[in-house]
C-alpha positions in Angstrom: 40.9 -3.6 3.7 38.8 -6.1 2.9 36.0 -4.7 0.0 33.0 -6.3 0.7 34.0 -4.6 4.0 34.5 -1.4 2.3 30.9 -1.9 0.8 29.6 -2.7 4.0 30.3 0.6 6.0 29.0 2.7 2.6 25.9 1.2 2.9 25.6 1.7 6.7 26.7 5.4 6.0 24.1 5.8 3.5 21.7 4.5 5.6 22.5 6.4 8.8 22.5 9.4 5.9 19.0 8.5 5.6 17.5 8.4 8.7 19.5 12.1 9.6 17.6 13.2 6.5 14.6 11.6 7.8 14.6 13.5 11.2 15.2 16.4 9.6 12.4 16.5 7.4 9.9 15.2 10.4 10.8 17.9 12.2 9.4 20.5 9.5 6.2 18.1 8.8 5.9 18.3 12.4 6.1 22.1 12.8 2.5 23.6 12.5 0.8 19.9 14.0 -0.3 18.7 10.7 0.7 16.8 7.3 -0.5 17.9 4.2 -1.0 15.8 1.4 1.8 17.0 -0.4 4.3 16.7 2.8 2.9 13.0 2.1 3.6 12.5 -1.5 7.3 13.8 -0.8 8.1 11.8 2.0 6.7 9.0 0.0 8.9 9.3 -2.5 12.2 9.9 -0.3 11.5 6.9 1.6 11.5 4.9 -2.2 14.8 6.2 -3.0 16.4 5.8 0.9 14.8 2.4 0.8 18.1 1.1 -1.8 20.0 1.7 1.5 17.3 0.9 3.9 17.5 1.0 7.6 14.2 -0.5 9.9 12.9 3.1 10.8 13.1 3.8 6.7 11.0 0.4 6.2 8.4 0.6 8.9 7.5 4.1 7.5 7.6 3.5 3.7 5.1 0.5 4.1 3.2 2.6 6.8 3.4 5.7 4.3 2.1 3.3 1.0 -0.8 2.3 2.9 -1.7 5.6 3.8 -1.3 6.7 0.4 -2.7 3.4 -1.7 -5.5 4.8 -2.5 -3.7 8.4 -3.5 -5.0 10.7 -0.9 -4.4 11.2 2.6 -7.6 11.1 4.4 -7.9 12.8 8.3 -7.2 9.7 9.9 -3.7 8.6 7.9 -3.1 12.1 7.9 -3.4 12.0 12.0 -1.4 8.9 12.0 1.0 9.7 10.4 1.5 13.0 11.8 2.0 10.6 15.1 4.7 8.7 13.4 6.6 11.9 12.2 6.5 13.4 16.0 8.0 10.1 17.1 11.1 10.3 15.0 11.1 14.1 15.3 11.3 14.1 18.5 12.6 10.2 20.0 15.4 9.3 17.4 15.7 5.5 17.5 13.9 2.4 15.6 10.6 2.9 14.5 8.1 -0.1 15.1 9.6 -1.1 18.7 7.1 -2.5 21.0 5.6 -0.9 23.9 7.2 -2.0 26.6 5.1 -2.4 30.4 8.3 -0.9 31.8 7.2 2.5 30.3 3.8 2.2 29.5 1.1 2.4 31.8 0.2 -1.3 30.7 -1.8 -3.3 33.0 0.1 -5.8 35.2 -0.5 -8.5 35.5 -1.2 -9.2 31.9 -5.0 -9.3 32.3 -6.9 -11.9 29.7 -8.7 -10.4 27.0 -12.7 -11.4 26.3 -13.9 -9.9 23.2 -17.1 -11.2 23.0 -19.4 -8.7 24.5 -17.0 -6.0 25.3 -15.9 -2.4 24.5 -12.5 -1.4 23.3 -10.6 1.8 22.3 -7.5 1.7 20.2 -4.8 4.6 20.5 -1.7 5.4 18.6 -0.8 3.8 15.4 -0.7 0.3 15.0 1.1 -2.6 13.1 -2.1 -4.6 12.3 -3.6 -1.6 10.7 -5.4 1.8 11.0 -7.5 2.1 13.8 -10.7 1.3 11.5 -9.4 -1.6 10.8 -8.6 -2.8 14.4 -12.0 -1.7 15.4 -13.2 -4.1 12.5 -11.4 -6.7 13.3 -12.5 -6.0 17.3 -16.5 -6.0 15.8 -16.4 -9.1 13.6 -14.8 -10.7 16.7 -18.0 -10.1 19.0 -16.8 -6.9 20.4 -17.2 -3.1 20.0 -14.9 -0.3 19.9 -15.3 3.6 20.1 -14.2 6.5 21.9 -12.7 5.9 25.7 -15.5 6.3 28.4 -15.4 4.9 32.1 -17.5 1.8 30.8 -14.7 1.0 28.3 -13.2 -2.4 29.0 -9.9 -2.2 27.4 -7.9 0.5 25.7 -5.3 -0.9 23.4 -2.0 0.7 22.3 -0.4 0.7 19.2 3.0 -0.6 18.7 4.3 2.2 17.6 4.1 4.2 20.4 7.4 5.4 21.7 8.9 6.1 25.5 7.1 9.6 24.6 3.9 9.1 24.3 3.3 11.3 27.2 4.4 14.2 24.5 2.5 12.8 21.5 -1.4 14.2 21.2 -2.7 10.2 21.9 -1.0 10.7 25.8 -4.1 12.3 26.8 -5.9 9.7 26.3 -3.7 7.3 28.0 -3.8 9.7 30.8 -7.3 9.9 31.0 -7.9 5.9 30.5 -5.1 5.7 33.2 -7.3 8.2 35.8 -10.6 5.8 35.2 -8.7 2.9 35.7 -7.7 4.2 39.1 -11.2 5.0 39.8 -13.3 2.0 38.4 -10.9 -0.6 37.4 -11.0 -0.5 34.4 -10.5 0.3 31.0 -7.6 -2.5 31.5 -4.8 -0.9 29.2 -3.2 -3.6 27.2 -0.5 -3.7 23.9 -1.1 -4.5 20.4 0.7 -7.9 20.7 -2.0 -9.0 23.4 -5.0 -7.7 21.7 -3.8 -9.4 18.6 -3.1 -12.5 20.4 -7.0 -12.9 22.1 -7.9 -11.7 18.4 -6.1 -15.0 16.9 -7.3 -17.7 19.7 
């Protein structure tokens, strides 16, 4: 057998290795519905060492994890996100980081166009472009506002990182809820991260 073949399949064992490990220890962050800080530190620090055999779910969540954690403590809302990142691996196995997909999201078809001067927007799940602060920054300094989902939002946005799931994860309520104004006003229009990004950058 060919070595660097050899070398090849180790790697992809560690790696699978890894991301077994990985599930595993979501599944007991997951638990009681919360992450400590110190759940944090030591996931931080097993993602550094998986990442010398690295698969794309072990990526995604050590950059995800050293954001949260850049400034050493894990505030409510990393804490919540990343609580929503664990249940996703915990309880969907499979690549972190795919994009929502309209074929099982409740995303609006067709793609409506996005105006951000002068309108409302609500961001749910966890997203690739940042926390939710910083979307909502990014939506203000663009002309419009962002807040908590009422029937005069305009558009609810959701994160990439939301899985076939989300109906399980503790953000589907409020994709249920957009979903039942929708029905009954027209809008919020509920959109993806990649289109809300894309009327950001125009």
């Amino acid at each position: 057998m060919d070595p660097t073949n050899t070398s090849k399949f180790r790697t992809k064992d560690l790696a699978d290795a890894n991301t077994d490990q990985l599930i595993g220890m979501s599944q007991m962050a997951v638990a009681d519905g919360r992450v400590t800080q110190d759940e944090a530190d030591v996931l931080q620090k097993f993602l550094v060492r998986a990442s010398t055999n690295p698969s794309p779910i072990i990526i995604n969540l050590l950059n995800r994890t050293n954001e949260f954690l850049a400034d050493g403590i894990l505030d409510d809302d990393e804490a919540k996100e990343l609580l929503e990142l664990l249940q996703s691996i915990a309880g969907a196995p499979g690549e972190l980081g795919e994009i929502a997909k309209p074929a099982t999201l409740p995303l609006c078809e067709p793609v409506p166009t996005i105006v951000l001067e002068g309108s409302s927007f609500c961001f749910t799940g966890t997203f690739e472009f940042g926390n939710r602060k910083q979307c909502e920054t990014a939506t203000k300094d663009s002309g419009g506002s962002a807040g908590s989902l009422n029937q005069k939002t305009d558009y609810l946005v959701i994160g990439s990182y939301v899985t076939d799931a989300w109906k399980h994860e503790t953000f589907g309520r409020k994709i249920e809820k957009a979903m039942g104004f929708r029905d009954k006003n027209g809008k919020p229009n509920i959109v993806s991260e990649a289109h809300w990004v894309t009327a950001l950058n125009q």
